[in-house]
C-alpha positions in Angstrom: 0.0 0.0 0.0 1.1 3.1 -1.4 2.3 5.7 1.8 -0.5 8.6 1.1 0.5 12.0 1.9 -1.7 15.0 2.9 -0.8 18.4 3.2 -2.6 20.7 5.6 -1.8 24.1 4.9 -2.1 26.5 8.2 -3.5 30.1 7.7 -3.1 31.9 10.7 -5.6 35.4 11.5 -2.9 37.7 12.4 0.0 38.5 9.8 2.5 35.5 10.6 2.9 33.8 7.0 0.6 30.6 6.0 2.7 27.7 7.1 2.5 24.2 4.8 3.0 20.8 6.8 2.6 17.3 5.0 1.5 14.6 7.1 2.2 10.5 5.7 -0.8 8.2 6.2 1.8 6.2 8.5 1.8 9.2 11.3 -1.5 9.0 11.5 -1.5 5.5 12.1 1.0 6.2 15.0 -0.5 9.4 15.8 -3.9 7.4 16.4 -2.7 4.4 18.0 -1.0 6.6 20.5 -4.1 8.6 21.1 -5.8 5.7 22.0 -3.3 4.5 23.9 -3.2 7.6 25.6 -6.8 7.3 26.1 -6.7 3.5 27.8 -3.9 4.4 30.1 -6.6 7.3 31.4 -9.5 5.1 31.8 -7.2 2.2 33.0 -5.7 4.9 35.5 -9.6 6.6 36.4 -11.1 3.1 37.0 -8.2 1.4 39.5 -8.3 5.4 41.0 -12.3 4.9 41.3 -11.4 1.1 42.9 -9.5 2.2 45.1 -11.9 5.0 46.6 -14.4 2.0 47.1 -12.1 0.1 48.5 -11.1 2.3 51.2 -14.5 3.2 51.1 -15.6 -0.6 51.9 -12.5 -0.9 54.3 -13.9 2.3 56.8 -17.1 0.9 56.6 -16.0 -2.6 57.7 -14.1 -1.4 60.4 -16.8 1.4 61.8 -18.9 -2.0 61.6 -16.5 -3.8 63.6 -16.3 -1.4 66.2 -19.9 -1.3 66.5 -20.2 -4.6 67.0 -17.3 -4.8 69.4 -19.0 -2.4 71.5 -22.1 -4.2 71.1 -20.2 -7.4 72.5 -18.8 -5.6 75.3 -22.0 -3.9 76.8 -23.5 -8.0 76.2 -21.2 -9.2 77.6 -21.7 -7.0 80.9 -24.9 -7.5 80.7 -24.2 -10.9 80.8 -22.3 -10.7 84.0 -24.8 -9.0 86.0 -27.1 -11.4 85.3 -24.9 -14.0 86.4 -24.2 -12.4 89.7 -28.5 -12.8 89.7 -28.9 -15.8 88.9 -25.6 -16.8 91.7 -28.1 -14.8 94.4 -31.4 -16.9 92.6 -29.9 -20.2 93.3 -28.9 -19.6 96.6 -32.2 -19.0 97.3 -33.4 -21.8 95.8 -31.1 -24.3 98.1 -32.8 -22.4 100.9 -36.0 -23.3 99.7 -35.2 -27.1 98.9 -34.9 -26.8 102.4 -37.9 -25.2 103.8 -39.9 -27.9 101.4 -38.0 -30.9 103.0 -35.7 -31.0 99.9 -32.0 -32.4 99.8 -29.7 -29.8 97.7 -29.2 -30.2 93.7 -26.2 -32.9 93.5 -23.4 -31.3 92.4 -23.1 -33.4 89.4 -26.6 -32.1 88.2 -25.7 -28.7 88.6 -22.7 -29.0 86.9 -25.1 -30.7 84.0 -27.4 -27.3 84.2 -24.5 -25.2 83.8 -23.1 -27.5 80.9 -19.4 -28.7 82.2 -16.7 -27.6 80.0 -16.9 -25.8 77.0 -17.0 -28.2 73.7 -13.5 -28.4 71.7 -13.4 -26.6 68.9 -11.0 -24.4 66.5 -9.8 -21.3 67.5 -10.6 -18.5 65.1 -7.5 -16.3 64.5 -9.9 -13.0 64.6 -10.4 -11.7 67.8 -13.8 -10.5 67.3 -15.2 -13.9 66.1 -13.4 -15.4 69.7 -15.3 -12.7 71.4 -18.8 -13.2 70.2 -18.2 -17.2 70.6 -17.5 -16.7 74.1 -20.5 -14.8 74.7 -22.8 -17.4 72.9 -21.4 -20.4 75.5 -22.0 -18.3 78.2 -25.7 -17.0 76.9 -26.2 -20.5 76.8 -24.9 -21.7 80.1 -26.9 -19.1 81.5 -30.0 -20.5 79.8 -29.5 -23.7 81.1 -29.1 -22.7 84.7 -32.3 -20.5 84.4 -34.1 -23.8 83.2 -32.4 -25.9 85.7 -33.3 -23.6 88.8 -37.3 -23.5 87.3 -38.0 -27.1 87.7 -36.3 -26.6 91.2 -38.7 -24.0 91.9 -41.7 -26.3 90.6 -40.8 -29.4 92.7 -40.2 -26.7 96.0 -43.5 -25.4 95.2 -45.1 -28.6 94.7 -43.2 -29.8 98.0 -44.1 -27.2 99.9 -47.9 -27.1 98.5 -47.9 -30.4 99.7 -46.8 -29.5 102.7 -49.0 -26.5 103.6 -52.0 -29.1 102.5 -50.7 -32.1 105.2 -50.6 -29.4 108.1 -53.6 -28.2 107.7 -54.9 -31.4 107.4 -53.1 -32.8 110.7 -55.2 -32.7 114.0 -53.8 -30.4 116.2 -55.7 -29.2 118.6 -58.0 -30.9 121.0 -61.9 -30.6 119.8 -63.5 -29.3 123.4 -62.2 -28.1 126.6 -62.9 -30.2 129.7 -61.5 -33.2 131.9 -59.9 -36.3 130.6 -61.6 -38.9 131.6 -60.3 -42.2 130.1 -57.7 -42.1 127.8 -56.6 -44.3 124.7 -56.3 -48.0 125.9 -56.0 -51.8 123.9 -58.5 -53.2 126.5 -60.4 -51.5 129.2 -63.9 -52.0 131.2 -67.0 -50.6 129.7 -68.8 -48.2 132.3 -72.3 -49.2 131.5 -71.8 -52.8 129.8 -69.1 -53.8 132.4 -67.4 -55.8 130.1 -63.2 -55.0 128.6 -63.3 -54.0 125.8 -61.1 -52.0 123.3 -61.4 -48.5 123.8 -60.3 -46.4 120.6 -59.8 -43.2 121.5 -60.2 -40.8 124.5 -63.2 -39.4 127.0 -63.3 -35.5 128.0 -65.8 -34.5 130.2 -67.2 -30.8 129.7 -70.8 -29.3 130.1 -73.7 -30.2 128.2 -73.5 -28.1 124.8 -70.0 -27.2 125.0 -68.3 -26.1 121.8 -66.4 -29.4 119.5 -64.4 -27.5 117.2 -62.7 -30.0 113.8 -59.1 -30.2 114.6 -58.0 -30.0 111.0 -59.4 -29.3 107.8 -61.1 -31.6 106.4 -64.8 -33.3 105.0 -67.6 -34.3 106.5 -67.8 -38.6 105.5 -70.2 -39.5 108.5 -73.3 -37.6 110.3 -76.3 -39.1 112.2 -76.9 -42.0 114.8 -74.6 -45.1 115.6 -75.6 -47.8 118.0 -73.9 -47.1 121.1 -72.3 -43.9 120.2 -75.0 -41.7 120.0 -75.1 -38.8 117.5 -71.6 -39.3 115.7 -69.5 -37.4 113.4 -66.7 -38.5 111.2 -64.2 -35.8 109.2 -61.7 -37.6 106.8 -59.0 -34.7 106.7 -56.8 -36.7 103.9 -53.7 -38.1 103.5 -55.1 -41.5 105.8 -56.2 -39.4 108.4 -59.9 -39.4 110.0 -61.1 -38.1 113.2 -64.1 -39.5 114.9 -67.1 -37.2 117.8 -69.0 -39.6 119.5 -72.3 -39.0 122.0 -72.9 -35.5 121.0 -75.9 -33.9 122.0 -76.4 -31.8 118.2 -74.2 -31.8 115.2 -73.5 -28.6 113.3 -72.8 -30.0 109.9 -74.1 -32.3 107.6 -72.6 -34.7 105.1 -69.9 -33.5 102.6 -69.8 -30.4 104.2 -65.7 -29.1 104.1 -64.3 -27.9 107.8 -61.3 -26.0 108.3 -59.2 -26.3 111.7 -61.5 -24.2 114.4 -65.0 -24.6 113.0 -68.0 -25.7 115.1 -69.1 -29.2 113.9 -70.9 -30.3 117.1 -72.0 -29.8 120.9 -71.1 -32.0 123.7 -74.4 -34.5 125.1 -74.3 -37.7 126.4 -76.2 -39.5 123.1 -76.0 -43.2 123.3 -74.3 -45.9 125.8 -72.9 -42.3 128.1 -72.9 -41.8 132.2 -73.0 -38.3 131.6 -72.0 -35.4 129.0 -68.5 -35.9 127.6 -66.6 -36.3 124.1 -65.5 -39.5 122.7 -62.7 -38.5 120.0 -60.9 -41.2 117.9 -58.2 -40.6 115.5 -57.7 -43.5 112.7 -54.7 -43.5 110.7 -54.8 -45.6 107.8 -57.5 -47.4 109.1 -56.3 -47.8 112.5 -57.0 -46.7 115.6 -53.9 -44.4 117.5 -53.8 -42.1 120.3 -55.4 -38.7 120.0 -53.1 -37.4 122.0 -50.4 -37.7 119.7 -52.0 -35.2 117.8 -52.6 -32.4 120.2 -50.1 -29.7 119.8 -51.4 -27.5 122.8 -52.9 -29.0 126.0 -56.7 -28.2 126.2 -57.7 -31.4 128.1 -57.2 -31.6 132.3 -56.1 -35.3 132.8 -58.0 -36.2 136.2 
């Protein structure tokens, strides 16, 4: 290919003379190639400039993010140990309570079960920050394991001491009626009116016609109305095996399946039945059997003659 020239004549606007340049197709081809070149090494230059900017961009923002979180970790993770030094003051309270509600104390090895024993085996992470929030997931979830661990203890001290509450105030305590004991509990004794031994189940307390018989316990009302030889009776099951039983009373004060509580009026003293004269006969069956009423009289009301 032949090398083309061009010539470009210059006319200036002042009086400087015209000038006359010639110009080979092959400059132009260099003169355009290195224009272009020119051009790439700009953009090339513009675009790793503009690359740069985000990347320093991205790297500020990564660490402002960092530190936030870092921060965020450190206020967690004092958080963390104040509630720790709450739940430490929670669970001493709680082996209190185990003992109020006739509890032993957690065994050791099922605390240390609750808590979670040592911390799993794992990789250490060579960024401090990841360490960090690893540390504080462990101990958010020892602490949740504790929390659930001292719950149940609270249910079953609750439940314990529900129990409890309900077995007092179910227990015969106090003796139904003021007066003078007369006979007490015996295997075998002499009947006053059939003058034969026989086994007598519970105890005798003298006291005026119409005298108060208050329910030792709380309890409901199982028997109410006439037996052969005893009169006008009353029986109170008060739970757990436990009944109590008001014989020869002149009027009763409650009827069957009526509830009692410790203190309330079920009957008057008389002398109903096979009687020499106005007393109370009390029983107290446990399980079924007979036992001494006096075992379950907390605070003397009855003058042994």
């Amino acid at each position: 290919m032949a090398n083309r020239r061009w010539t470009i004549m210059l006319v200036p606007h002042g009086p400087e003379p015209s000038r006359i340049v010639e110009v080979t197709s092959a400059w132009l081809r260099m003169g355009g190639v290195a224009a272009m070149s020119v051009m790439a090494v700009a953009l090339l230059a513009g675009y790793g400039a503009a690359r740069l900017r985000g990347r320093a961009g991205a790297d500020a923002h990564a660490a402002a993010e960092r530190e936030q979180l870092a921060a965020e970790l450190g206020r967690l993770n004092s958080r963390l140990g104040a509630l720790t030094d709450t739940i430490n003051v929670i669970s001493q309270t709680d082996a209190k309570i185990r003992v109020l509600a006739n509890l032993d104390p957690l065994d050791p090895s099922v605390h240390a079960a609750g808590i979670g024993g040592p911390a799993p085996v794992r990789a250490r992470s060579a960024d401090p920050l990841v360490e960090h929030a690893e540390q504080v997931r462990v101990d958010v979830g020892a602490l949740i394991r504790r929390a659930e661990l001292l719950a149940r203890s609270f249910g079953q001290a609750a439940d314990s001491l529900a129990t409890h509450t309900e077995r007092l105030a179910a227990t015969p305590s106090i003796m139904p009626t003021q007066g003078w004991l007369t006979s007490a509990f015996s295997s075998m004794r002499e009947h006053p009116i059939l003058h034969y031994a026989r086994p007598h189940e519970g105890i005798d307390v003298s006291a005026p016609m119409g005298s108060p018989i208050e329910a030792p316990a709380a309890g409901r009302v199982i028997e109410a109305g006439w037996e052969t030889g005893y009169g006008n009776v009353l029986v109170i099951d008060h739970g757990f095996g436990l009944q109590t039983k008001y014989a020869h009373t002149s009027r009763l004060l409650v009827k069957l399946g009526d509830r009692v509580k410790r203190g309330d009026r079920v009957a008057l003293v008389g002398s109903t039945g096979l009687s020499t004269g106005p007393h109370l006969h009390y029983e107290v069956h446990l399980d079924g059997r007979p036992v001494n009423p006096l075992r379950y009289v907390l605070t003397g009301s009855a003058i042994v003659d």
